[in-house]
LODODO-729231 format. One record per residue: chain; y, z, x of N, C-alpha, C in turn; residue number from 1. Coordinates in nm, 4 decimals. Atoms other than C-alpha are relative to their C-alpha. Layout:
REM residues N
R   cadena       n_yy       n_zz       n_xx      ca_yy      ca_zz      ca_xx       c_yy       c_zz       c_xx   num
R        A          Y          Z          X          Y          Z          X          Y          Z          X   NUM
...
END
This chain:
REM residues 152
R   cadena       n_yy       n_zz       n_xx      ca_yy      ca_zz      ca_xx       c_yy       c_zz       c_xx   num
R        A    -0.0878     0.1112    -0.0309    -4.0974    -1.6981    -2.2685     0.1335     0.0158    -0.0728     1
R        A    -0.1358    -0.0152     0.0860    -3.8570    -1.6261    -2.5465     0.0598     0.1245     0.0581     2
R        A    -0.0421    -0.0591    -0.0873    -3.7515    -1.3468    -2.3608     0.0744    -0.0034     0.0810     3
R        A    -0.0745     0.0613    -0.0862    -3.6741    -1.4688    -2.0521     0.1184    -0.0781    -0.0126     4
R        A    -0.1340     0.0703     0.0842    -3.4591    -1.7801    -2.2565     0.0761     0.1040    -0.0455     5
R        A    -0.1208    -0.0822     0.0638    -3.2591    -1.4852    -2.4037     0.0621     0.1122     0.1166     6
R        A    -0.0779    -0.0671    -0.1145    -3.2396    -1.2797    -2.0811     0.0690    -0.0908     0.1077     7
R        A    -0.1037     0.0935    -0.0807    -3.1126    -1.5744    -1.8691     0.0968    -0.0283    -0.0385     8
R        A    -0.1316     0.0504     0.1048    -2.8862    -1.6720    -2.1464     0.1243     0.1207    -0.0235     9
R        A    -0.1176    -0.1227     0.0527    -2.7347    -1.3221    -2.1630     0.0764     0.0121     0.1441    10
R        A    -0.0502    -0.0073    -0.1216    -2.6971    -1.3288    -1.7570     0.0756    -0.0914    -0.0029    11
R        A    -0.0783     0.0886    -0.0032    -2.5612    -1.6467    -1.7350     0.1577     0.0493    -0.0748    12
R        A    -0.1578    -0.0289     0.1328    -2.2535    -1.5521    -2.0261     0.0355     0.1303     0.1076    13
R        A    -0.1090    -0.1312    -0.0207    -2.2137    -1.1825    -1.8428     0.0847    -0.0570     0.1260    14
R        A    -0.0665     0.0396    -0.0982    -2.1527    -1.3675    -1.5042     0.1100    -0.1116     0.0119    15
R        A    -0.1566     0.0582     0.0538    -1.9053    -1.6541    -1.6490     0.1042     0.0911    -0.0328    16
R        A    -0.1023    -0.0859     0.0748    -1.7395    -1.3930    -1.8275     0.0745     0.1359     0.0866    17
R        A    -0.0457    -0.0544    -0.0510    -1.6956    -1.1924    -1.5496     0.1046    -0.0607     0.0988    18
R        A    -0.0563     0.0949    -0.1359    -1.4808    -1.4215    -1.2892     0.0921    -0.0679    -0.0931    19
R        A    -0.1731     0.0937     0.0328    -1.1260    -1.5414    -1.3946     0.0061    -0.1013     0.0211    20
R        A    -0.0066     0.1760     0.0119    -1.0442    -1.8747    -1.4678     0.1475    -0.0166     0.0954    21
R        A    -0.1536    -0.0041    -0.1245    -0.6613    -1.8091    -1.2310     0.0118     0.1611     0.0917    22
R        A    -0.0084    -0.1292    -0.1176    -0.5995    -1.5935    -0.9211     0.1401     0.0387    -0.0613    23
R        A    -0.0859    -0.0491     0.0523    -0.3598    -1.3512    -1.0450     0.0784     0.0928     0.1398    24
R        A    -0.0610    -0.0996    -0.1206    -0.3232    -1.2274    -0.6692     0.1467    -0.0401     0.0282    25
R        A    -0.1721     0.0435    -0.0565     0.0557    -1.2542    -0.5943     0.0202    -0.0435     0.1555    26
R        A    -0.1245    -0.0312    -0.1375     0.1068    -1.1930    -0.1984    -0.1642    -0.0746     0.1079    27
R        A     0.0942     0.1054    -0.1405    -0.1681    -1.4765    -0.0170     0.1141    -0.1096     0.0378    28
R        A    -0.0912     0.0893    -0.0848    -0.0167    -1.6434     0.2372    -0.0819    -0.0654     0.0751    29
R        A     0.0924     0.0600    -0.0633    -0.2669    -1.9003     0.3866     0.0411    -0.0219     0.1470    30
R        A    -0.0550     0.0227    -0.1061    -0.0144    -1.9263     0.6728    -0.0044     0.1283     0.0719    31
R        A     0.0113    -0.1351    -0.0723    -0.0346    -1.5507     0.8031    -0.1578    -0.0068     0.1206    32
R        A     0.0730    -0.0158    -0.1347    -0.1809    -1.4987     1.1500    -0.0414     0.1490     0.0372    33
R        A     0.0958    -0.1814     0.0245    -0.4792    -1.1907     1.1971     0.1254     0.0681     0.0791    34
R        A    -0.0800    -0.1026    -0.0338    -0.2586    -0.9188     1.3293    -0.0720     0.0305     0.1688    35
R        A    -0.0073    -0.0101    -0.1553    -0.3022    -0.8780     1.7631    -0.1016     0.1448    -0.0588    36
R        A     0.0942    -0.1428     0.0113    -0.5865    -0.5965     1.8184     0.0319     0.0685     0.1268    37
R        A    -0.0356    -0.0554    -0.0468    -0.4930    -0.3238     2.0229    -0.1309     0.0399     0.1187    38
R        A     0.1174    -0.0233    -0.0755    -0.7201    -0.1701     2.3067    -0.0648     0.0849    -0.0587    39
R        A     0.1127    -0.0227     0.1363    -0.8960     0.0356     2.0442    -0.0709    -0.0781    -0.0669    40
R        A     0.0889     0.1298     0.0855    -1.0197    -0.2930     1.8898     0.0605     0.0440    -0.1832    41
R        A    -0.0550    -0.0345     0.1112    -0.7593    -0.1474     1.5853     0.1176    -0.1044    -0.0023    42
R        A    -0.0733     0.1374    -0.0117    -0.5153    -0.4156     1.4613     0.1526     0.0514     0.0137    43
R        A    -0.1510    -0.0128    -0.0656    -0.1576    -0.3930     1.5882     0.1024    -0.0102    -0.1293    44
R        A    -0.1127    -0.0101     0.0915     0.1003    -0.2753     1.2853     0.1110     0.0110     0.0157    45
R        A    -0.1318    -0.0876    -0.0460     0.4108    -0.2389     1.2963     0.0885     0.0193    -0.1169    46
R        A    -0.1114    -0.0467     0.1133     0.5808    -0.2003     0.9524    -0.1260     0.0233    -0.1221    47
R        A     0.0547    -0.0778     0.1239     0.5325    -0.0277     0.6289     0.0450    -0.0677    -0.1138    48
R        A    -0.0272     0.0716     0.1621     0.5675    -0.2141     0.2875     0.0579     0.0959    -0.0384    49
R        A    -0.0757    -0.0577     0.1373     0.8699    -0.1704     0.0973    -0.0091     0.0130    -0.1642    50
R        A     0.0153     0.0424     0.0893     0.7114    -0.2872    -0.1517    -0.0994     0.1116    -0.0715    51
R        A     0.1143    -0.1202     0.0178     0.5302     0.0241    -0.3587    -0.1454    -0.0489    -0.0909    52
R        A     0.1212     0.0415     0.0526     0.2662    -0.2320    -0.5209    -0.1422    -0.0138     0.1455    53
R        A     0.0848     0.0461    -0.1015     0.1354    -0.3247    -0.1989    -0.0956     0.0760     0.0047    54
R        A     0.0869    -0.0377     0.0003    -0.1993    -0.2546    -0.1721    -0.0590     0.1150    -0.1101    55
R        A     0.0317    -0.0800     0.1675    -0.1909    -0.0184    -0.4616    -0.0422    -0.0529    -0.1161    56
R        A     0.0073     0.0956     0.1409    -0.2097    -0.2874    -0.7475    -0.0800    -0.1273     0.0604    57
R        A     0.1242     0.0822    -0.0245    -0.5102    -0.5122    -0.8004     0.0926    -0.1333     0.0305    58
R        A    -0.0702     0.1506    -0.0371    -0.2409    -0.8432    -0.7717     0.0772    -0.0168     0.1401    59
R        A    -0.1088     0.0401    -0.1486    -0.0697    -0.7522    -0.4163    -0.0825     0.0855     0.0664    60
R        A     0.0610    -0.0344    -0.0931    -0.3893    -0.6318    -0.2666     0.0828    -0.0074     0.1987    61
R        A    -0.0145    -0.0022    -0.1766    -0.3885    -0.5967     0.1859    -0.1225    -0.1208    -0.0068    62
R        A     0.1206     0.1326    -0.0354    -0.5608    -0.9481     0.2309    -0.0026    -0.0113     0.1437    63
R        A     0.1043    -0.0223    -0.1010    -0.8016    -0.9351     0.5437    -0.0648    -0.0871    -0.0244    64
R        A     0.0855     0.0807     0.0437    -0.9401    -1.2506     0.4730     0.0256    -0.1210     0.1415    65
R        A     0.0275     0.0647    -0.1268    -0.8923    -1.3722     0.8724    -0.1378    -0.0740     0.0623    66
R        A     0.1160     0.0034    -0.0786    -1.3131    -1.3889     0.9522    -0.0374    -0.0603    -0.1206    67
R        A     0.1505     0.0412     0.1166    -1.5853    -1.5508     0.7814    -0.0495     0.1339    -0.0589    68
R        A     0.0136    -0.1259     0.0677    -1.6944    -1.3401     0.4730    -0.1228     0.0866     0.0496    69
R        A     0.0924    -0.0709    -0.0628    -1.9858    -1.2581     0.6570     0.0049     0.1318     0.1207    70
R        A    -0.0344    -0.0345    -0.1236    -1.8124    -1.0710     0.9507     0.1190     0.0485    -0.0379    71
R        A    -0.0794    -0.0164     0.0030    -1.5153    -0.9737     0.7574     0.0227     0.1854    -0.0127    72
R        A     0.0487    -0.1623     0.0130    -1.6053    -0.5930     0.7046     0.0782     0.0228     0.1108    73
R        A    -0.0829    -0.0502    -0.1062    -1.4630    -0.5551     1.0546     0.1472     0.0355     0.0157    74
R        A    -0.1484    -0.0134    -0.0261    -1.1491    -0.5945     0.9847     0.0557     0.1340    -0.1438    75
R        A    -0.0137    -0.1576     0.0410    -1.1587    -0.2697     0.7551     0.0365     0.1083     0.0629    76
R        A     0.0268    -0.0924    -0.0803    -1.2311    -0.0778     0.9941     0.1696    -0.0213     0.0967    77
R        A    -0.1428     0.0327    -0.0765    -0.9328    -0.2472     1.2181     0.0807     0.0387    -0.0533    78
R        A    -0.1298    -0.0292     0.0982    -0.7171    -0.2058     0.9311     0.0504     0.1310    -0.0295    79
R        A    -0.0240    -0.1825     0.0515    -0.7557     0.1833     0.8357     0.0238     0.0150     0.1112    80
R        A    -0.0196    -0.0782    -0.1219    -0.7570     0.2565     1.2296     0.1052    -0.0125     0.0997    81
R        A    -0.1062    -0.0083    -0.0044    -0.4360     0.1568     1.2278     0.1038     0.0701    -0.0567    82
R        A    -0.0659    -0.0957     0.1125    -0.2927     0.4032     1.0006    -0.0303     0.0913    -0.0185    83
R        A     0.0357    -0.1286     0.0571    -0.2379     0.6829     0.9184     0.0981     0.1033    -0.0881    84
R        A    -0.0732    -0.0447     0.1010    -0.0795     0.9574     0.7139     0.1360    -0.0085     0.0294    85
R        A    -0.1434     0.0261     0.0390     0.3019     0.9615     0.6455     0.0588     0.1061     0.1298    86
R        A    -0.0748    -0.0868    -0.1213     0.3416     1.2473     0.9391    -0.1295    -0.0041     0.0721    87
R        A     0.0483     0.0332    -0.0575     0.0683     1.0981     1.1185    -0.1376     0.0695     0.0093    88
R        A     0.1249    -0.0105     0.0792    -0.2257     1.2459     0.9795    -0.1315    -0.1205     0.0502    89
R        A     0.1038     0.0860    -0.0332    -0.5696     1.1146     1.0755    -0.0683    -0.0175    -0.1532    90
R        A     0.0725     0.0377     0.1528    -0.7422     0.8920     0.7454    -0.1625     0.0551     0.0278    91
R        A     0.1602     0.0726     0.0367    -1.0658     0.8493     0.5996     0.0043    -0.0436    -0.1285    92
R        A     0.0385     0.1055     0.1560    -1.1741     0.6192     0.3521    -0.1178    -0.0376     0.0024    93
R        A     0.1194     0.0160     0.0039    -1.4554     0.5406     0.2342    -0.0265    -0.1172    -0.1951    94
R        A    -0.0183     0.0571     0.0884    -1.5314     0.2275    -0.0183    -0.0457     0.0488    -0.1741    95
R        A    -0.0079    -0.0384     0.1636    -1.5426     0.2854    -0.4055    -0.0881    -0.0564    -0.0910    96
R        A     0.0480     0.1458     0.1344    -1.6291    -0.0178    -0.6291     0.0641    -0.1113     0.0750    97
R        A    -0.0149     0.1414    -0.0008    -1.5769    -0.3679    -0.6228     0.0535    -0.0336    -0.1060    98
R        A    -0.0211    -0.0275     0.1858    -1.3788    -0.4969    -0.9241     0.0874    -0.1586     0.0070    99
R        A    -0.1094     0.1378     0.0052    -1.1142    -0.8303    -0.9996    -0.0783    -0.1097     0.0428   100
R        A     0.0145     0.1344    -0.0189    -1.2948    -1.1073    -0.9526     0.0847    -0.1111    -0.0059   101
R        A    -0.1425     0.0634     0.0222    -1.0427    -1.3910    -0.8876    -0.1136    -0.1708     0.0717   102
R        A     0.0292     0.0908     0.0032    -1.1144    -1.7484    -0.8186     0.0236    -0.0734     0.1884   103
R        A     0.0138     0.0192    -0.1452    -1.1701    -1.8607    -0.4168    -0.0535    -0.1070     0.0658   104
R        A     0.0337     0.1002    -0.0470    -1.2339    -2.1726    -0.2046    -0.0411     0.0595     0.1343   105
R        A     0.0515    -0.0659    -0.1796    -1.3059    -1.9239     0.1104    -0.1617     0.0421    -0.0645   106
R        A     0.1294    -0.0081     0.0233    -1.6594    -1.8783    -0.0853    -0.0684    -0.0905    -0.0141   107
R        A     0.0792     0.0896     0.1384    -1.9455    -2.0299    -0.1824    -0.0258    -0.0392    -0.1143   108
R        A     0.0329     0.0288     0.1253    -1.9656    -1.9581    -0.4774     0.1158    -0.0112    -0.1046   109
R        A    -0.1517     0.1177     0.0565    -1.6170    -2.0743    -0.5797     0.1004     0.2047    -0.0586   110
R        A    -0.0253    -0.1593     0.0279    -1.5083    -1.6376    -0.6383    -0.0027     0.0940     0.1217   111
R        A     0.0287    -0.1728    -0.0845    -1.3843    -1.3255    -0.4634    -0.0124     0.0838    -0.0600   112
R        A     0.0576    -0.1130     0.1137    -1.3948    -1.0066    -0.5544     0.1666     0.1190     0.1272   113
R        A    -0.1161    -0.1021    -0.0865    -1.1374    -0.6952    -0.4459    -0.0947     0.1441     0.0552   114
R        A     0.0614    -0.1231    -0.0303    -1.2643    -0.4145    -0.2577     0.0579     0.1304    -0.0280   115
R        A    -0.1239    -0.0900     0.0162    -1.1097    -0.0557    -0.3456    -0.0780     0.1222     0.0896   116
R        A     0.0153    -0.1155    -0.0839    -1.1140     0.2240    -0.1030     0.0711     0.1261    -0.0263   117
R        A    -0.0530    -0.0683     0.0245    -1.0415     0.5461    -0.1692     0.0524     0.1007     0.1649   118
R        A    -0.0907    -0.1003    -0.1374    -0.7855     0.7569     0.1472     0.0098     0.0759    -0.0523   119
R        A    -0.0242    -0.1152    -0.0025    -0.7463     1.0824     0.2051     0.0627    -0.0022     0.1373   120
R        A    -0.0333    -0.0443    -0.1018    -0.5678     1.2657     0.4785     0.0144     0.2124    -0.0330   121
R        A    -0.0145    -0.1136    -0.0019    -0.5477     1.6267     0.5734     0.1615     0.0151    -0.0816   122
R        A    -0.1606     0.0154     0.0274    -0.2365     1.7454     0.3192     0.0237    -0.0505    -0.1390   123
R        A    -0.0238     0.1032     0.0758    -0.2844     1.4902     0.0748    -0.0641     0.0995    -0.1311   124
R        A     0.0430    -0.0421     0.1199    -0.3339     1.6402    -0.2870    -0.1094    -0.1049    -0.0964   125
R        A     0.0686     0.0888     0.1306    -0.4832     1.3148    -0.5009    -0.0423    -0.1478     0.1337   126
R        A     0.0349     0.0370    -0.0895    -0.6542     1.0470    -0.2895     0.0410    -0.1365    -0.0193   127
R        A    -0.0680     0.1298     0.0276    -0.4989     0.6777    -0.2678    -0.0967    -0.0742    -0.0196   128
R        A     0.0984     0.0950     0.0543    -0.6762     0.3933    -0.4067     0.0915    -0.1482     0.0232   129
R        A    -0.0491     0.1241    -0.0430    -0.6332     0.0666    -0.1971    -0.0769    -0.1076    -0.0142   130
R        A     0.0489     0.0937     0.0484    -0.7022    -0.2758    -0.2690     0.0067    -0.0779     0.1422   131
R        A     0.0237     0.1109    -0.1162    -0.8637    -0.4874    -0.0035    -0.0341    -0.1307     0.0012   132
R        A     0.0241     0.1439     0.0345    -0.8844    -0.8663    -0.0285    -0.0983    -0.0345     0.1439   133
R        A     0.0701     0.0783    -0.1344    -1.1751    -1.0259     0.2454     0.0130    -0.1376     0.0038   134
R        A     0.0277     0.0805    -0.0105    -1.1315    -1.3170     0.1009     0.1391    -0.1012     0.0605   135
R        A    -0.1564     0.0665    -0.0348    -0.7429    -1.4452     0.1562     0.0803     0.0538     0.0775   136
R        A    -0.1371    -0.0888    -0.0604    -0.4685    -1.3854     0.4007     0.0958     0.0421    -0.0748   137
R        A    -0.2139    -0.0138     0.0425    -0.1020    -1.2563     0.3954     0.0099     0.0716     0.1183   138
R        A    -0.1012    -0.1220    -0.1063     0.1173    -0.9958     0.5705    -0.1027     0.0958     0.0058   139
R        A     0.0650    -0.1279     0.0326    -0.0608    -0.7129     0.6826     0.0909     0.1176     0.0293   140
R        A    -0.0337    -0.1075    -0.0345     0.1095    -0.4042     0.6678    -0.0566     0.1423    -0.0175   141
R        A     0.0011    -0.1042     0.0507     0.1139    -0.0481     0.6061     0.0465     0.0631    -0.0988   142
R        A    -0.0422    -0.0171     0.1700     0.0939     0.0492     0.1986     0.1272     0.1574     0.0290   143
R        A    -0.1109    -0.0720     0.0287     0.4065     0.2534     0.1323    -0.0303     0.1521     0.0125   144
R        A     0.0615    -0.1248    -0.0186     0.3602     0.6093     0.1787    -0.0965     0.0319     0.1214   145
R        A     0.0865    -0.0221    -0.0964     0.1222     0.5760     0.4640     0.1197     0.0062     0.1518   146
R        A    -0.0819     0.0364    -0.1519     0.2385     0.5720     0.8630    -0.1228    -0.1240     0.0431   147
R        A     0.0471     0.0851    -0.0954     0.1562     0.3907     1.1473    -0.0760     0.0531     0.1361   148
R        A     0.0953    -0.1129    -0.1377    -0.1143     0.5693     1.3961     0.0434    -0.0690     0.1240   149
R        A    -0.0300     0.0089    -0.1195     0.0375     0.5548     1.7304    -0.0885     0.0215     0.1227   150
R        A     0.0762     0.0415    -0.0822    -0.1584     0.4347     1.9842     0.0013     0.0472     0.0871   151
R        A    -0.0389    -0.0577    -0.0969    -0.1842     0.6667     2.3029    -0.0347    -0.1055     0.1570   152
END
């Protein structure tokens, strides 16, 4: 029994202690509308962030947080298969970790979390590491350095 009281007690503290008391995300825009899906079922881009945090830095994640979190995975897939390398390069990515916990009213349990994906393209020397938000909108674009896969 004493056990248990000291292993619940240690869970409880790691999982407070993990989840931020303020969203430190910069670039949610609750007003941003999902991005038009193309006849690929890939989401319709059309510009590239000037901005060189975008999606690079855990505070100006690519928020994809259009669907219920249950159903939001899809729009990953939409999102990368819109893009692609800087001279049009075909991606792949493939997810990483989970990491930033930030504070969320699109959950249950009052927390999101950031997804990080690591890209490659044919070409590419060191592999990009993007930050995906499921839980909040904004702008969606294309992180700096990337293109825009042209739709045939």
């Amino acid at each position: 029994m004493k056990k248990f009281l000291l292993s619940s007690c240690f869970l409880l503290l790691a999982l407070t202690s993990c989840t931020s008391t303020r969203n430190t995300i910069r670039n949610i825009d609750d007003t941003a509308i999902m991005p038009a899906l193309s006849k690929e079922k890939t989401f319709v881009i059309t510009e590239v962030s000037s901005d060189k945090k975008y999606g690079y830095d855990q505070d100006y994640p690519i928020n994809l947080g259009f669907l219920p979190i249950q159903t939001a995975e899809i729009n990953v897939k939409r999102y990368f298969g819109a893009l692609s390398g800087p001279n049009g390069e075909k991606l792949t990515y493939k997810k990483t970790d989970t990491c930033c916990p930030f504070p969320s009213k699109k959950n249950e349990m009052g927390a999101g979390v950031l997804d990080i994906y690591e890209v490659t393209w044919e070409g590419l020397t060191e592999p990009k590491l993007i930050y995906i938000n499921l839980y909040e909108k904004g702008k969606v674009l294309a992180p700096k350095g990337f293109g825009i896969r042209v739709i045939k």
